[in-house]
C-alpha positions as CSV (number, residue, x, y, z in Angstrom):
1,X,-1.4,-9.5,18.9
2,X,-0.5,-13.2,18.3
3,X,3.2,-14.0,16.8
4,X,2.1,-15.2,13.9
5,X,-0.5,-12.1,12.8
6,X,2.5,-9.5,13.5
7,X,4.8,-11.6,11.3
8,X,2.1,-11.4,8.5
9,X,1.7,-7.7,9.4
10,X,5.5,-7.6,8.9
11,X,5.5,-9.5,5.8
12,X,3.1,-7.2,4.4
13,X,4.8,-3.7,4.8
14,X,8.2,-5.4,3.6
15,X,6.4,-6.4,0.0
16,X,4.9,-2.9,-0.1
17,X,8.4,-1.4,0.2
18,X,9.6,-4.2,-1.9
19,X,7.8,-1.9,-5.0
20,X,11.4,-0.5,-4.5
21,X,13.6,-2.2,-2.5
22,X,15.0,-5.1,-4.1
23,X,15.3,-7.2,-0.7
24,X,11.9,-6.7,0.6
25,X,10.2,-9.6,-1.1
26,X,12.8,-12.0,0.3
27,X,12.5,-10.9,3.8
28,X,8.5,-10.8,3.8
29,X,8.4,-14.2,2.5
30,X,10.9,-15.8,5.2
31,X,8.0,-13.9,7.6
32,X,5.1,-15.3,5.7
33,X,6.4,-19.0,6.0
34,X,7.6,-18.3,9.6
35,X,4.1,-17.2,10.0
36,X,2.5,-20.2,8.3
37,X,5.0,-22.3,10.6
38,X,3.5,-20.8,13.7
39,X,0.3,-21.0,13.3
40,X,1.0,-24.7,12.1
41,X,2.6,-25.8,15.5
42,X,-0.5,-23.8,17.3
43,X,-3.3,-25.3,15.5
44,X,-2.2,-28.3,13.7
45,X,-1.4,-28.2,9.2
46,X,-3.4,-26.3,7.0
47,X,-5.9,-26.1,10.5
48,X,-7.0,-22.7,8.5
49,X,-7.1,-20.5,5.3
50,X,-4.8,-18.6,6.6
51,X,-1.7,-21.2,6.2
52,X,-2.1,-21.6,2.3
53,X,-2.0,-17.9,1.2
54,X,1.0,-17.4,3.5
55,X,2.8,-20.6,1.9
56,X,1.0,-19.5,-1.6
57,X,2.2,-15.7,-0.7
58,X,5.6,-16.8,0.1
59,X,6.2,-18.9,-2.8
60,X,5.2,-15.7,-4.9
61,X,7.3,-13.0,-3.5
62,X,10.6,-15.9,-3.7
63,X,9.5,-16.0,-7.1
64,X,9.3,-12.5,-7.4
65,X,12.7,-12.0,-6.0
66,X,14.5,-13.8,-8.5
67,X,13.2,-11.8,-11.4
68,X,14.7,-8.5,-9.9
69,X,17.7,-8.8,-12.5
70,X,15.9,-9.6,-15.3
71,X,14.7,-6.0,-17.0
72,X,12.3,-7.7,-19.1
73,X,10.2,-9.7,-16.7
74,X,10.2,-6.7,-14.1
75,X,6.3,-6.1,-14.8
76,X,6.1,-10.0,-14.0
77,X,7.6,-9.3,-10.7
78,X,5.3,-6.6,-10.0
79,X,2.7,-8.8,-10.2
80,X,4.0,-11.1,-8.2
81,X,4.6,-8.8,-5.3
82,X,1.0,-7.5,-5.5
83,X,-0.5,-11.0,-5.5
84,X,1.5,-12.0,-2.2
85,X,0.6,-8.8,-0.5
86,X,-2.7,-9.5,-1.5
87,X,-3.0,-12.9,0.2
88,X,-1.2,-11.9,3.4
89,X,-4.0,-9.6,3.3
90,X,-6.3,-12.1,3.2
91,X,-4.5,-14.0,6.0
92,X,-4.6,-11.1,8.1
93,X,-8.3,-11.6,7.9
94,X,-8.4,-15.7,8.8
95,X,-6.1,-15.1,11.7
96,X,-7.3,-14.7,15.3
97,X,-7.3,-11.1,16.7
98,X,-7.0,-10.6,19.9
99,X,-7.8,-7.2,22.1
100,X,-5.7,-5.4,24.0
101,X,-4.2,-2.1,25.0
102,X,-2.5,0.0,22.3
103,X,0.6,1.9,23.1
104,X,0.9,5.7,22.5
105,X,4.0,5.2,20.4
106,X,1.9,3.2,17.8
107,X,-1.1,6.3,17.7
108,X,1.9,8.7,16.9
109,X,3.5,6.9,14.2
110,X,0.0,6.5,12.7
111,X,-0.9,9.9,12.4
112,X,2.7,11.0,11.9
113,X,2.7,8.8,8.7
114,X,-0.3,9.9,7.3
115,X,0.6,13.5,7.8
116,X,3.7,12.8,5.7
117,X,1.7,10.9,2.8
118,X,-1.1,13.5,2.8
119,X,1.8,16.3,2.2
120,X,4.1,14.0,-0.2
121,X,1.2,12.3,-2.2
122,X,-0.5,16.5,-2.9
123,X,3.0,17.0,-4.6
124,X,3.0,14.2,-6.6
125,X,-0.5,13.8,-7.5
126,X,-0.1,17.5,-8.6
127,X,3.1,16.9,-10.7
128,X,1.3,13.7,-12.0
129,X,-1.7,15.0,-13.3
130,X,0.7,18.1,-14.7
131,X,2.5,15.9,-16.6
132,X,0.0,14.0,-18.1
133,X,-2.0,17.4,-19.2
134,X,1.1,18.7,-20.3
135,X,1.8,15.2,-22.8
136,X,-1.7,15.6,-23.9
137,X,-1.2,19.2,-25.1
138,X,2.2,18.6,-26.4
139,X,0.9,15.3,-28.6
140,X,-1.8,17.8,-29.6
141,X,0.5,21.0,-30.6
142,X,4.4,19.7,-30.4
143,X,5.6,23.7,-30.7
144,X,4.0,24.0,-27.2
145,X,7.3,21.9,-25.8
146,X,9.3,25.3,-26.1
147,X,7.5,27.2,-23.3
148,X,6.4,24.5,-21.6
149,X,8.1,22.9,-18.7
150,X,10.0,20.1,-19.2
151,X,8.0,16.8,-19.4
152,X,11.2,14.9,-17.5
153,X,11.4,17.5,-14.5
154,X,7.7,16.8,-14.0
155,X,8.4,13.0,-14.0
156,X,11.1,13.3,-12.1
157,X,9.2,15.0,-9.0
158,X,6.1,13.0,-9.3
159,X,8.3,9.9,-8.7
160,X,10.1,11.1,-5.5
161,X,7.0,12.3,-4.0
162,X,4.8,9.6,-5.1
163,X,7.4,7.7,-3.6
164,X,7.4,8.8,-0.4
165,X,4.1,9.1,-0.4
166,X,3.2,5.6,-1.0
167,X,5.8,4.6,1.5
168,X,4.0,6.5,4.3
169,X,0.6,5.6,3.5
170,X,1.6,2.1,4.1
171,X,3.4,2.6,7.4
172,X,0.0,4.7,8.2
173,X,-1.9,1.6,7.0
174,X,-0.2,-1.0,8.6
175,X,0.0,1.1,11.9
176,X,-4.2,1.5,11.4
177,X,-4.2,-2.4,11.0
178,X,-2.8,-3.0,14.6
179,X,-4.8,0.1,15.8
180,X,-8.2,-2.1,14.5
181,X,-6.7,-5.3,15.7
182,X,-7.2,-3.3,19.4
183,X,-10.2,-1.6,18.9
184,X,-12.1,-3.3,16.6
185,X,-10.5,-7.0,17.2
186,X,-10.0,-7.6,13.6
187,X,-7.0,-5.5,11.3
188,X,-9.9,-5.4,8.1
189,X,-13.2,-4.0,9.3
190,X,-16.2,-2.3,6.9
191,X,-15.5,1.3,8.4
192,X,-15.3,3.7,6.0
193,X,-12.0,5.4,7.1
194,X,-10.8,2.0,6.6
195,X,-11.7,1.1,3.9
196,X,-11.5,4.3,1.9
197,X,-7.5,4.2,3.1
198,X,-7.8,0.9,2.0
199,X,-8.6,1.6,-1.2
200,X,-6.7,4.4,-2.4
201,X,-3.8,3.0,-0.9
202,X,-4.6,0.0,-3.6
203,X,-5.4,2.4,-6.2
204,X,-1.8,3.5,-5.5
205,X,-0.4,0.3,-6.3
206,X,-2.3,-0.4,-9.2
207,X,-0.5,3.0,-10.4
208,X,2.8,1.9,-10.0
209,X,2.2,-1.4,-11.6
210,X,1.1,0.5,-14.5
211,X,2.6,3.3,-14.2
212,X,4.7,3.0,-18.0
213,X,1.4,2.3,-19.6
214,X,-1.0,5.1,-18.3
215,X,-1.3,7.8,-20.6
216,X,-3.1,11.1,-20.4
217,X,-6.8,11.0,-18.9
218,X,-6.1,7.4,-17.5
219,X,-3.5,8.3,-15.1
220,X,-4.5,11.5,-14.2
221,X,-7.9,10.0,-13.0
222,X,-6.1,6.9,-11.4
223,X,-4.1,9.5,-9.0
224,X,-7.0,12.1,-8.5
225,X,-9.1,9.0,-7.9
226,X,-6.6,8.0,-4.7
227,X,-5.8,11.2,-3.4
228,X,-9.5,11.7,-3.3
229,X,-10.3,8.4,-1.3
230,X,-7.5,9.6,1.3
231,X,-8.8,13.1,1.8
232,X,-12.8,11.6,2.6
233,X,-11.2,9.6,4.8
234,X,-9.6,12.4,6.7
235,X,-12.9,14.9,6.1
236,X,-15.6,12.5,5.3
237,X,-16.0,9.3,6.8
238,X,-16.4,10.9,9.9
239,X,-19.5,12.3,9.2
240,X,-20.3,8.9,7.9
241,X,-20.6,7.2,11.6
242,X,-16.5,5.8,11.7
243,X,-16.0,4.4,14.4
244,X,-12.4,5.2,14.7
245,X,-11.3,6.0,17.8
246,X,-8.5,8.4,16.6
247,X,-9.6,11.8,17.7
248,X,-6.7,13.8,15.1
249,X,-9.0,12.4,12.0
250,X,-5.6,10.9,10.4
């Protein structure tokens, strides 16, 4: 793996946790540029595609950092954030790849993250779609609200697990990335464990960008739509000719 794609790869994990830490837009764009800067000395200025979204993607998340404290323009950030992980995607892409031997430690914490989001993301999904039944019955029938669980408590543990969730499904993602760097010699490849994975983990983003606006029938399919990208990729892309070498189907 070169130095500039695992700064990229880097950048990329640190906006996905930026979602909810403030600081991790500020750190993955000091990675994207570094990156940029790299590959700059290597192969000459703006030699590629790749330089531009990293400069364009680092610009964006600085951007996005400085809106943190400002309540009203949080969405805006959001945006921001999703539009620079987006084009260090794309980067990822234009960069060179490399083969090479994969260490052990790297297939554990693969599967060991997915097991996590798998198990976190059943909760929340579950709480999620809960909770948006339950607000469509209680706009329906407001009496109901007396023997139904409280909508808040249901909120409350979607979030945290959706959370967590999210948070391993990108380590899992990210770990996958270098996994197809090694085995397929490029991080984004048409295979559908891939790019199911891919996908839902997207979907996921997508709900927390929204995640104030969804209502009812919208955000319950948004999360059944993910979780149910992440469980063909564990039971049926296989059957689909991946060609991923793990053997534990994570």
């Amino acid at each position: 793996m070169t130095l500039p794609a695992l700064l990229v790869l880097g950048g990329v994990l640190l906006l996905a946790l930026g979602f909810f830490w403030p600081r991790g837009p500020v750190l993955a764009a000091l990675l994207y540029l570094g990156a940029a800067l790299a590959e700059a000395l290597a192969k000459g200025l703006f030699a590629g595609p790749a330089q531009p979204a990293l400069v364009l993607g680092g610009l964006l998340a600085l951007r996005g950092e400085t809106l943190f404290l400002r309540p009203r323009l949080f969405p805006l950030r959001r945006y921001l954030v999703l539009l620079a992980l987006l084009l260090g995607l794309f980067a990822l892409k234009a960069l060179p790849h490399p083969g090479g031997e994969l260490p052990l430690l790297l297939t554990l914490v693969h599967a060991g993250a997915f097991v996590v989001a798998y198990l976190a993301l059943a909760v929340g999904v579950g709480a999620g779609v809960m909770g948006a039944l339950q607000d469509l019955r209680l706009r329906a029938a407001p009496e109901r609200a007396l023997l139904a669980a409280p909508l808040w408590s249901l909120r409350r543990l979607e979030r945290g697990y959706l959370k967590v969730g999210y948070l391993a499904a990108t380590l899992g993602l990210g770990s996958g990335m270098a996994w197809a760097w090694g085995h397929f010699g490029s991080p984004l490849v048409l295979d559908p464990k891939e790019a199911s994975v891919l996908l839902a983990w997207l979907l996921l983003t997508l709900y927390l960008l929204l995640e104030e606006r969804l209502r009812g029938y919208p955000r319950m399919g948004l999360l059944l739509l993910a979780y149910a990208l992440l469980l063909f990729a564990f039971l049926g892309a296989p059957f689909l000719g991946s060609r991923h070498p793990s053997r534990l189907g994570l």
